[in-house]
C-alpha positions as CSV (number, residue, x, y, z in Angstrom):
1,X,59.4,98.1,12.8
2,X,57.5,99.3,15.5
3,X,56.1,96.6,18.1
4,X,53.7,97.1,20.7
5,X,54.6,97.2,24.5
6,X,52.8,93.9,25.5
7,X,54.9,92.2,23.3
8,X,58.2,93.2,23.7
9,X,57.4,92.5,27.4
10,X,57.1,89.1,26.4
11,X,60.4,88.5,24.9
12,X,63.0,87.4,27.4
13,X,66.6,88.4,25.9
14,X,69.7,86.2,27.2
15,X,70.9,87.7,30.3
16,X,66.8,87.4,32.1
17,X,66.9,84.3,30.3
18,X,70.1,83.4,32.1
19,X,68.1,84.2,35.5
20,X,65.0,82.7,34.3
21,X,67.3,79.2,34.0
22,X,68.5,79.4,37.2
23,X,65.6,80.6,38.9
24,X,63.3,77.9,37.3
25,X,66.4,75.1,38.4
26,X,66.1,75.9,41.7
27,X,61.6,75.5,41.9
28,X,62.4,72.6,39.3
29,X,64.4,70.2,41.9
30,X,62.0,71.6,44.8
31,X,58.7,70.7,43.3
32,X,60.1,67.2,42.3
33,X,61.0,66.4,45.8
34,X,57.4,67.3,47.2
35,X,55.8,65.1,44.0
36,X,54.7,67.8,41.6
37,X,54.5,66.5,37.7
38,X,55.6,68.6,35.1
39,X,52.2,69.9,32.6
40,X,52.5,72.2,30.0
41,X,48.8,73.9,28.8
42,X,48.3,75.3,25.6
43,X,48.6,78.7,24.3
44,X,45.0,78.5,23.2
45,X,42.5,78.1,25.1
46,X,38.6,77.4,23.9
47,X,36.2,79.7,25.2
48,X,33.5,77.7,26.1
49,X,35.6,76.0,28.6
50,X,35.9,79.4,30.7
51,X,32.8,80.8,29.6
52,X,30.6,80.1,33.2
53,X,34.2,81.6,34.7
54,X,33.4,84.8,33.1
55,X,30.0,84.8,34.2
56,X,30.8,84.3,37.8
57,X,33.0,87.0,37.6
58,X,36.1,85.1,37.8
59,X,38.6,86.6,35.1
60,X,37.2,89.9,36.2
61,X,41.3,90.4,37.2
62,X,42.6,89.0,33.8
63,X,40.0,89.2,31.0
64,X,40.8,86.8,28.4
65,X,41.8,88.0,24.6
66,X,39.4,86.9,22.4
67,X,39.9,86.4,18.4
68,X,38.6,84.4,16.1
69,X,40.1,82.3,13.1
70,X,39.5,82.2,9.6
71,X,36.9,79.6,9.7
72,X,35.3,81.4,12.0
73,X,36.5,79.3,14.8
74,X,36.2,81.2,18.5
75,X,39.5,81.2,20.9
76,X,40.9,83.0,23.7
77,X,44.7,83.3,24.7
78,X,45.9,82.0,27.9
79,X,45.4,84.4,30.1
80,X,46.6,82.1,33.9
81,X,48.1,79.0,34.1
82,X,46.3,77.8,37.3
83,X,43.2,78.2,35.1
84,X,44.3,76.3,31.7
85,X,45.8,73.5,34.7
86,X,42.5,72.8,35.7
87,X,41.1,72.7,32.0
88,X,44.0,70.2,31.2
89,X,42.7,67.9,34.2
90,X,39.5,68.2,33.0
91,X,40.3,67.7,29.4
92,X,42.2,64.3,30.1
93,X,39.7,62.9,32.6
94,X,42.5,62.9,35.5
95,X,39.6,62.8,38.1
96,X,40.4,58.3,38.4
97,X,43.6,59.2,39.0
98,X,44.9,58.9,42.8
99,X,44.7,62.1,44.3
100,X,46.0,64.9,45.2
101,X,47.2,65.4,41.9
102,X,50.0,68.2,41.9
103,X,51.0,70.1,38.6
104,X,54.1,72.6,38.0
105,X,54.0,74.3,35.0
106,X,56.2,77.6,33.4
107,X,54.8,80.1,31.0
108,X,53.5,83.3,29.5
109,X,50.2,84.6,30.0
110,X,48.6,87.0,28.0
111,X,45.1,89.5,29.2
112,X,43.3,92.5,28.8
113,X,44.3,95.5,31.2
114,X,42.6,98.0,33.1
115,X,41.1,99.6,30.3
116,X,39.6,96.7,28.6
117,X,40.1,96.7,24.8
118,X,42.9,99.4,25.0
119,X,45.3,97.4,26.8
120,X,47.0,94.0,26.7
121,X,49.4,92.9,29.5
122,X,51.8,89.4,29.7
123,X,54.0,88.2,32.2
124,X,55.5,85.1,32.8
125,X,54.7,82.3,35.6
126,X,55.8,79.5,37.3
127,X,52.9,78.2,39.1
128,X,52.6,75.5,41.2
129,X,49.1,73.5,41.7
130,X,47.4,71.0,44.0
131,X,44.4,69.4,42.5
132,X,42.1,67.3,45.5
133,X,43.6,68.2,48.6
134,X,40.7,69.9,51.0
135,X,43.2,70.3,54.2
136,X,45.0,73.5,54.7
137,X,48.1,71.3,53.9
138,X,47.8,72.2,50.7
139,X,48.4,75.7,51.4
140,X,51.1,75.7,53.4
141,X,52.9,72.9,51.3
142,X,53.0,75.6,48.5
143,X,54.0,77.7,50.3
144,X,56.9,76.4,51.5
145,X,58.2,75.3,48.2
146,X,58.4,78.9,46.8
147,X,59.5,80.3,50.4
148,X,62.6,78.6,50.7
149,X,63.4,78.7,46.5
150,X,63.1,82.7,46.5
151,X,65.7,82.2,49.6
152,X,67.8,79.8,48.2
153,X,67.7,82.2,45.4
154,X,69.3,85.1,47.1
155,X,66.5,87.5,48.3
156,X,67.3,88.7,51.7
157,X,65.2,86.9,54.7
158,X,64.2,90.4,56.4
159,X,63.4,91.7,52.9
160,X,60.5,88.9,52.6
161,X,56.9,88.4,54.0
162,X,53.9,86.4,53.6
163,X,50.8,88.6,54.0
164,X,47.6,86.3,54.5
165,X,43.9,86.5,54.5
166,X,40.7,84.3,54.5
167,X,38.8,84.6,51.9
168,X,35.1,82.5,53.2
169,X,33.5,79.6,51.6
170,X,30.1,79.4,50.0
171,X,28.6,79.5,53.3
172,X,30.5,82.3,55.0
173,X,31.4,84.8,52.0
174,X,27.9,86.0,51.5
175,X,27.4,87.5,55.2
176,X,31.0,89.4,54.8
177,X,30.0,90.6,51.7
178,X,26.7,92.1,52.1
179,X,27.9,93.8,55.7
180,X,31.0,95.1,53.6
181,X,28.4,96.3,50.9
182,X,26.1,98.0,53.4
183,X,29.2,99.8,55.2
184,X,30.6,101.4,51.5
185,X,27.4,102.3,50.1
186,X,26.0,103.9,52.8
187,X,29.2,106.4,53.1
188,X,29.6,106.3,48.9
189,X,29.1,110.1,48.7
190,X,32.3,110.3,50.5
191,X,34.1,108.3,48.3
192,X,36.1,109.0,45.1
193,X,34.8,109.0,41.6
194,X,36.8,105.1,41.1
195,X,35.7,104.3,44.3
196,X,31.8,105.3,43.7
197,X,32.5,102.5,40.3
198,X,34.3,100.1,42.6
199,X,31.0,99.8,44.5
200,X,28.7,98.2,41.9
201,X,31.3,95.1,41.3
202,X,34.5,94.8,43.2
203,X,34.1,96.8,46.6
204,X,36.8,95.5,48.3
205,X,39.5,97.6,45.6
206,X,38.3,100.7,47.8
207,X,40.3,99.5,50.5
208,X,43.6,100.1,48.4
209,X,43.1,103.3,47.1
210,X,45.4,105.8,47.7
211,X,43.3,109.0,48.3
212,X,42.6,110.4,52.1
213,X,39.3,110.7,52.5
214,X,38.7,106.7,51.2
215,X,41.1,105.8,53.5
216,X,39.3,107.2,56.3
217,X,36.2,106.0,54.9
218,X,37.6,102.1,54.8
219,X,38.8,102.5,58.1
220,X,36.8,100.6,60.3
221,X,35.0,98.7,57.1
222,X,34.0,94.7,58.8
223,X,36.1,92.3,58.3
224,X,36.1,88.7,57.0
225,X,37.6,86.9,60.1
226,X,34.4,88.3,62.2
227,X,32.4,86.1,59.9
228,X,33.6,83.0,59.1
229,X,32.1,79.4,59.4
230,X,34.0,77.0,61.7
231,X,35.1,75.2,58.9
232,X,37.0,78.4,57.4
233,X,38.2,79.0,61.0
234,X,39.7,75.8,61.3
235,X,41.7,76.0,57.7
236,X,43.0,79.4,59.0
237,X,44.3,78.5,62.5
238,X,45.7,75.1,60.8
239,X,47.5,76.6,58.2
240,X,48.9,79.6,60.6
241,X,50.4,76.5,63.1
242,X,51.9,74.8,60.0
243,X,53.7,78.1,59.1
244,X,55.0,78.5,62.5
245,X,56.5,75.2,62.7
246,X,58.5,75.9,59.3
247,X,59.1,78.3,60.2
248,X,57.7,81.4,57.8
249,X,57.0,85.0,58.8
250,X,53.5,86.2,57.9
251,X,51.0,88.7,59.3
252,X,47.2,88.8,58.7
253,X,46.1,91.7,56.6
254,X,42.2,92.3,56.8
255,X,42.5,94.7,54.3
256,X,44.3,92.2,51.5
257,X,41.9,90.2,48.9
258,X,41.9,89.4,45.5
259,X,38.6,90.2,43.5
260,X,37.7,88.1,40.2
261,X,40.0,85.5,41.2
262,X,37.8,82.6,42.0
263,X,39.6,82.3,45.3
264,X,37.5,81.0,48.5
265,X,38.4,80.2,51.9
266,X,42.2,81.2,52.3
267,X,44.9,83.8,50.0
268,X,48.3,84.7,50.3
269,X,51.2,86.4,48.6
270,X,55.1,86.4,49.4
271,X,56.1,90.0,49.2
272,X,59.4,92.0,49.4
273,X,59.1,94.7,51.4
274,X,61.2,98.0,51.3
275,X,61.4,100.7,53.5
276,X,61.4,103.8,50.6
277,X,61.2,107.9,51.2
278,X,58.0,109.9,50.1
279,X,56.8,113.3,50.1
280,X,55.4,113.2,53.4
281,X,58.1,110.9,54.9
282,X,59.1,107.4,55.0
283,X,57.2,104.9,53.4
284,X,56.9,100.9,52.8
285,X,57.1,99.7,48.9
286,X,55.9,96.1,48.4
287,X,56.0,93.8,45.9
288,X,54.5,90.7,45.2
289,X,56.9,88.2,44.2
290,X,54.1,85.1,44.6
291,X,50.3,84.9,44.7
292,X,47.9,81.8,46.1
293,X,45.4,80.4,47.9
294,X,42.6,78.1,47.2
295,X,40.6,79.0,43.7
296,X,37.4,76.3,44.4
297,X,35.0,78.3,43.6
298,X,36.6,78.8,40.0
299,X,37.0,74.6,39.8
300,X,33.6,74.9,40.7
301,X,32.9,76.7,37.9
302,X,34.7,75.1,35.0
303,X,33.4,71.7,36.6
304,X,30.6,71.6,37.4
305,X,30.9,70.6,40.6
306,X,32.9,70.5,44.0
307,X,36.8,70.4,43.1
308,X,39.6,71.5,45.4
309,X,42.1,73.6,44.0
310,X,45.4,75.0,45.2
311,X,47.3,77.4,43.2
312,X,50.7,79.4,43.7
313,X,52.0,81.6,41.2
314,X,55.6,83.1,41.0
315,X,55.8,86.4,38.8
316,X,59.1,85.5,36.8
317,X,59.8,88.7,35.6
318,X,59.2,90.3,39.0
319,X,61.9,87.8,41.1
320,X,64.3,87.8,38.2
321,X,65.4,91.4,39.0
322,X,65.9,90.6,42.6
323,X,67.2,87.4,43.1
324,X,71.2,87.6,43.3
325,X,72.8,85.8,40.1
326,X,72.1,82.2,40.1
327,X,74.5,79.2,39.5
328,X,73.1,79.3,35.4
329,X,73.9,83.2,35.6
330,X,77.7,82.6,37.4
331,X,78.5,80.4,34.7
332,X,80.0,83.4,32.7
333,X,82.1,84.2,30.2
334,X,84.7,85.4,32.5
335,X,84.7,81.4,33.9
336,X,84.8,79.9,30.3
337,X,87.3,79.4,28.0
338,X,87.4,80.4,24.3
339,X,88.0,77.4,21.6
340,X,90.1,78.7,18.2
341,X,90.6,76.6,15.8
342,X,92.7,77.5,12.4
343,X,92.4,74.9,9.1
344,X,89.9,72.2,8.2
345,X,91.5,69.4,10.3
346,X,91.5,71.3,13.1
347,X,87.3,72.6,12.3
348,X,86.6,69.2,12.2
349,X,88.7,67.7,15.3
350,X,87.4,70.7,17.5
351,X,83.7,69.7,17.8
352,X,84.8,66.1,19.6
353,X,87.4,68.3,21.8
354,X,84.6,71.1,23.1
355,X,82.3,67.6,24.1
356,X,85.1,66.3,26.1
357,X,85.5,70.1,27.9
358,X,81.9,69.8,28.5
359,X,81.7,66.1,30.0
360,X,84.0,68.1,32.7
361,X,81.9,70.8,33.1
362,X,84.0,72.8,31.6
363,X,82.7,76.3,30.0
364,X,83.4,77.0,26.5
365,X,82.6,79.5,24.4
366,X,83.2,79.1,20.4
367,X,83.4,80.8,16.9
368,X,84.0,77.8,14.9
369,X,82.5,79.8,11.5
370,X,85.4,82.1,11.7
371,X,89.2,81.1,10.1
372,X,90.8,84.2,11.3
373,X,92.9,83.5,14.6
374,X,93.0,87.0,15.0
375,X,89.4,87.4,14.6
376,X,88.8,84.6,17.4
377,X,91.2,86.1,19.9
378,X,89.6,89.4,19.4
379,X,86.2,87.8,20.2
380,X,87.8,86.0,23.3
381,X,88.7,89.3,25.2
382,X,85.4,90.9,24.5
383,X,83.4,88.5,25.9
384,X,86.3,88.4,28.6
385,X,87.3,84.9,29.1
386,X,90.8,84.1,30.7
387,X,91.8,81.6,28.7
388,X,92.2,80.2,24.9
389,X,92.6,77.2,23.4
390,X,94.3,77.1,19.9
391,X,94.2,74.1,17.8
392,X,96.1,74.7,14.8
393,X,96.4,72.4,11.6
394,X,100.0,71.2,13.4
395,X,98.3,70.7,16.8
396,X,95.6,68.5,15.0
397,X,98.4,66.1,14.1
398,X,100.2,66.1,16.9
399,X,97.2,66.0,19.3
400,X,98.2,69.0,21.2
401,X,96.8,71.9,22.1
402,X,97.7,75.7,22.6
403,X,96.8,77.0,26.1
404,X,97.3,81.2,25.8
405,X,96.6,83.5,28.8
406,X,94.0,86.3,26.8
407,X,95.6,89.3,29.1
408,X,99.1,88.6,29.2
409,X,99.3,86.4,25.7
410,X,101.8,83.5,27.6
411,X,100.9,80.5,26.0
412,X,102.2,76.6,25.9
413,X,101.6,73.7,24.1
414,X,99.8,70.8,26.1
415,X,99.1,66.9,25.0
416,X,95.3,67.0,24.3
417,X,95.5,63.6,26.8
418,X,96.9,66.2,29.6
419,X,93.9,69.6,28.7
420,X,91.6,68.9,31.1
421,X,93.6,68.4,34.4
422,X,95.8,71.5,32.9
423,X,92.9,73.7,33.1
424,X,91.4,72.6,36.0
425,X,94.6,74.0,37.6
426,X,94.9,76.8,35.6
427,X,91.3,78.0,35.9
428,X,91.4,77.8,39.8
429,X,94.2,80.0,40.0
């Protein structure tokens, strides 16, 4: 049957899965070193919950999928993971709790595109989230964790940036924004037709489109640094001075912000960037492998009240086709070896045999429904493993074991007491 795009994109066959295991390993032992819990938010969500973020313009980036249920019951799909993280603290009254609280959670989100109705989009996250923490600490913290587990995944150091940008408090983002206004709508009939629409409700897209005469247009627009409160200043240069004592690279990008988000006073993302050929030369392709910052204003929101948050977010799908293959991925079938088995004694006696291979970290890979030996060496080249074992009604009794070489077909018997220091050798070769 036919399925729709958004979806399929959803479903993660075995070999991203593989990656997605590995990937997640890595962030997994990180973010339990630096004290970050484990919390896993539901699918569904309850719109009333987000309903004064949609007001505030806040899932303006990821409209939430609405349906209702039989009974006539009201929900939305999860649509970000920071977002159902602060609904969850919320929810379970974690505000007694000593703070910061810091989350880690993995997952799929799900939200309406471009086009509104027409389009659903899903991707998957691993987001990191600091819940009470006003100092720039928090930032930087996050940071860090995700900087060094995209390196320790493979990515290439002078592949990787970290573009930043304030983003103003309460008391700062309302001068930017009305100067930003006044500069774009006083030049709008130069604009494009998007841009003209841009205007009315998220002003700052203008500054990434792609046609010429916006560019020129946007090319002196004012810029957020020239108005920020001491306060915002201070979390800036603070956060900058942590990053160079990691050290990480990063460079400030005035025109880089995130509309809809929620976010106030600081944003970043951790980028790859390519050097790729276009029409009218070379060009520079990025992709963002993680977004963050602080998303107050969106606590704020949901709370009812002052609540510092601090989110990262890791697009899985996105780092999964550029990280290098992972210790979960190297484990493959050309490491393992394939268990045959051949009569009911030996079926039975094989399942206690494959525990003891894997107490030694030992790969195996099986097809214990099958009687045909033939059948189960022919399954052992495909999947290209060096080695097969062979138990065999004879070997059961005799507590042996057949060790045969898949290429070259050599094989010998070995006491079953003998097996694991026998492969070890055999395996290294």
């Amino acid at each position: 049957p036919s399925t729709p795009e958004f979806i399929s994109k959803l479903d993660w066959l075995p070999e991203k899965e593989g990656a997605l295991r590995g990937i997640g390993d890595k962030f997994y032992s990180l973010a339990v070193f630096y004290g970050f819990r484990p919390l896993q938010t539901s699918l569904i969500e309850d719109p009333v919950v987000f309903s004064a973020l949609a007001r505030g313009g806040a899932l303006d980036d990821r409209p939430v999928l609405a349906a209702k249920t039989k009974s006539g019951k009201e929900i939305i799909l999860r649509s970000s993971l920071a977002l159902s993280m602060i609904r969850a603290y919320l929810t379970h009254k974690m505000n007694d709790l000593p703070h910061p609280i810091k989350f880690f959670s993995e997952g799929a989100v799900v939200f309406l595109g471009s086009k509104r109705e027409e389009i659903i989009e899903g991707q998957r996250e691993l987001v990191l989230e600091m819940i009470g923490e006003e100092g720039p600490v928090a930032e930087a913290e996050i940071l860090h964790i995700f900087w060094k587990g995209i390196i320790e995944s493979g990515i290439k150091l002078d592949e990787l940036g970290v573009r930043v940008n304030a983003a103003g408090c309460s008391s700062c983002r309302g001068a930017f924004r009305s100067s930003f206004l006044s500069h774009f709508r006083s030049r709008a009939a130069r604009l494009c037709k998007n841009c003209k629409k841009y205007i009315r409700r998220s002003p700052t897209k203008v500054l990434v489109c792609e046609e010429e005469k916006c560019k020129i247009v946007s090319g002196h627009h004012p810029q957020v640094l020239d108005f920020l409160c001491e306060t915002c200043k201070k979390h800036l240069r603070v956060f900058l001075e942590f990053l160079d004592e990691i050290p990480i690279p990063y460079f400030l990008d005035p025109r880089f912000f995130r509309e809809g988000a929620g976010v106030s006073v600081l944003i970043f993302e951790i980028l790859i960037r390519r050097k790729i050929v276009v029409e009218t030369g070379e060009g520079e392709e990025k992709i963002v492998l993680v977004e963050g910052g602080r998303i107050s204003r969106a606590a704020e929101f949901m709370a009812g009240k002052k609540l510092d948050v601090v989110y990262g977010a890791l697009n899985l799908g996105v780092c999964a086709g550029f990280m290098k293959k992972t210790a979960a991925e190297e484990v493959q079938d050309g490491n393992a070896v394939f268990f045959s088995q051949l009569g009911e004694l030996a079926k039975r006696k094989s399942l206690g045999l494959i525990e003891l291979l894997r107490q030694e970290k030992i790969e195996v890979r099986e097809s214990l429904g099958r009687d045909s030996i033939k059948s189960q060496l022919k399954t052992a080249e495909k999947l290209g493993c060096p080695v097969a074992l062979i138990l065999g009604q004879k070997e059961a009794l005799d507590n042996t074991i057949i060790v045969r070489e898949t290429d070259s077909g050599i094989q010998e018997t070995v006491p079953q007491d003998r097996l694991i220091e026998f492969l070890k050798k055999k395996l290294k070769k």
